[in-house]
N, C-alpha and C positions, 0 to 999 in steps of 0.2 A: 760541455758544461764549463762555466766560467768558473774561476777561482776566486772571483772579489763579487760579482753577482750574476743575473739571468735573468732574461723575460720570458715568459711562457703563455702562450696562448690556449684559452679555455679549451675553444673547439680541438684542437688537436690533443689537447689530452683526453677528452670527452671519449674522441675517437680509439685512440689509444687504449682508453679503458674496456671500449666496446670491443677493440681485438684482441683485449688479454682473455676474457673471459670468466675475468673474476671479477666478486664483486667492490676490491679496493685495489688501485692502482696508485703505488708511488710516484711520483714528478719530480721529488726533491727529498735527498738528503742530505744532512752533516750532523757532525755532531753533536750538535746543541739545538737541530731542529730537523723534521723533517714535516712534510706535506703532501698530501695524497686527496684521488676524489674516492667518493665512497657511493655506491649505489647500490640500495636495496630495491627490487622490483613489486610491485602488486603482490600480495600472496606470499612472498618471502619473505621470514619472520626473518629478522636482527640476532645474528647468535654471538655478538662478538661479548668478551668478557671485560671484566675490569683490566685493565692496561697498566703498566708501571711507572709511566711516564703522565705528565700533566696532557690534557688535550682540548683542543677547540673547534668547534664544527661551525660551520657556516652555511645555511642551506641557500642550495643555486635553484634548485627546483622541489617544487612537491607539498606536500602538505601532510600533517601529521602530527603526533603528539612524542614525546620523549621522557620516557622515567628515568629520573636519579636518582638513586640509592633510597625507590618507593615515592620520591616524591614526582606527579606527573604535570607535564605542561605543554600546551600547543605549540605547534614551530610551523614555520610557512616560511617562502621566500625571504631571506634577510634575517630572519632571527640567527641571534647568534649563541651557543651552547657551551660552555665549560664544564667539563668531569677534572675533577681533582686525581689527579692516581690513583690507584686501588680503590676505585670507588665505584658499585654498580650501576649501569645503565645498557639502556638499549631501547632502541627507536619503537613506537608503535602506531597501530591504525594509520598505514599509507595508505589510500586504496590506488592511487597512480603513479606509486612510486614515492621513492625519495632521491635527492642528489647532492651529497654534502662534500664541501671542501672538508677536510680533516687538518688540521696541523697540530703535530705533537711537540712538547720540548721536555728532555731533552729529546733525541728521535727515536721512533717507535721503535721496542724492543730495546733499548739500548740499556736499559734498567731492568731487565728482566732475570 
């Protein structure tokens, strides 16, 4: 990894994600930011919790709906998502899945 920047190609993080096994995989950290993909499957509920850190989703794939803190909204390809810090949410009604960019600042955990 560079120390002044890096390119990263989707498909191989995709892949990446697919041989960790879990459903977020980091691709980037530092201090003040980091970046992960996130994939919930058909059938698997979203357990993640409020987070301490600001965050933005990006969806690459999927369709679905997303509550914030009770308020609900549809997301599809391209919608873009913001959760404040300690703020509730979590993904709902995928029925083919979901697959979001995540980027936190400062980076995940790092406020926790």
């Amino acid at each position: 990894m560079h120390t002044r920047g890096d390119v990263f190609q989707l498909l191989d993080i995709l892949r990446d994600l697919e041989q960790s096994g879990e459903a977020y995989f980091e691709f980037l950290r530092r201090d003040s930011l980091s970046a992960g993909i996130y994939h919930l499957s058909s059938g698997e509920p979203d357990r993640q919790r409020p987070h301490s850190e600001d965050e933005v989703y990006y969806v690459l794939g999927g369709e679905g709906r997303v509550e914030i803190d009770g308020e609900v909204s549809d997301v599809r390809p391209g919608s873009i998502v913001f959760v404040a810090k300690d703020v509730s949410h979590r993904f709902l009604d995928y029925p083919e899945g979901l697959t979001l960019l995540v980027l936190f600042a400062p980076a995940r955990g790092s406020q926790a």
